[in-house]
C-alpha angles and dihedrals in degrees: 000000000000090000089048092052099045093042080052087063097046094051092046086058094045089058083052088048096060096051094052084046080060093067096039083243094125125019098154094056096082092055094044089054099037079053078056099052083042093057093038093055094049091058114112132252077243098055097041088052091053090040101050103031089200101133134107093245084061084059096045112127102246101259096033097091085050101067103095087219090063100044086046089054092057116092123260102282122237120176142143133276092300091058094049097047087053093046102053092042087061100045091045097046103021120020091110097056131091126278098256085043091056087056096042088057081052098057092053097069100039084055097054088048089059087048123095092207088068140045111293095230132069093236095043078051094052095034094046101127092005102151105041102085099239095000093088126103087230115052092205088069113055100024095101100242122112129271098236128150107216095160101061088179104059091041087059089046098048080045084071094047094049087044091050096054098039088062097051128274127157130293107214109124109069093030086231106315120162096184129071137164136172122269089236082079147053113206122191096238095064099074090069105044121076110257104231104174141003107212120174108307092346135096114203122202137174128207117277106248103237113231121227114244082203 
């Protein structure tokens, strides 16, 4: 719905840009909008679906899409690189934990896409640090081992869960965090965030909002 709306204004310029063609006014206009319905063309099923939040996940009722019966009943997820990024986040660091856990690991990284202080895509999010061996945001992807599925079924399941929330559907579990660790440790960070959830075997926190002493 998102890509036909915003092809209808472009169309709707185009027809203005030919007028203007008419009287030799404008000549550029037509490239410069012709470079537009390029770019519009080239987003991704994924951004379109962030972008638009016009799907059904984004009018889901918070707690529907955490009943296991709901999420089974969904049909097997398929996406881009911003899918899979998301997936395989959330079968590396999270597929033992519980549903709403699952989600909750999800909304951190959405949630570090729409801030300014991290990477503005779900890949640049997982990948951030990849490289540097325990110097990485996501454990899963600078601890040396292999990044082999070996439990096909839990990475399909987590892959609803991904495709869920990247259409859309409600943040409510984790109040904006964008941190999480495990409770089998005690960083030192975390004595300086606002803890926001405990979820299974995570802790969420946010950033704490700095006062103006002004």
């Amino acid at each position: 719905m998102l890509r036909k709306m915003i092809s209808a204004a472009v169309l709707g310029f185009f027809a203005t840009g030919s007028a203007f063609a008419e009287t030799g006014t404008d000549a550029a206009l037509a490239g410069v909008l012709a470079h537009e319905q390029s770019s519009i063309a080239d987003l991704s099923s994924d951004r379109v679906a962030r972008l638009g939040d016009t799907s059904a996940a984004s009018k889901l009722a918070p707690g529907t899409m955490y009943s296991k019966a709901w999420l089974s009943a969904q049909p097997k997820a398929t996406g881009g690189a911003d899918w899979q990024c998301l997936t395989q986040a959330l079968y590396f660091e999270a597929r033992g934990e519980t549903l709403k856990g699952q989600f909750a690991v999800a909304e951190v990284i959405l949630n570090r896409v729409d801030s300014a202080q991290y990477p503005n895509s779900i890949c640049g999010v997982v990948n951030q640090g990849t490289g540097r061996k325990f110097q990485c945001q996501f454990t899963f992807t600078c601890d040396g081992n292999p990044e082999t599925v070996n439990e096909p079924a839990a990475y399909v399941h987590v892959g609803k869960v991904a495709r869920t929330m990247i259409d859309g559907a409600p943040r409510v579990l984790t109040e904006g965090a964008t941190h999480y660790h495990t409770t089998a440790v005690n960083p030192s960070w975390a004595r300086r965030f606002v803890q926001t959830a405990r979820i299974g075997v995570h802790k969420f926190y946010r950033v704490p909002v700095r006062v103006s002493s002004n």
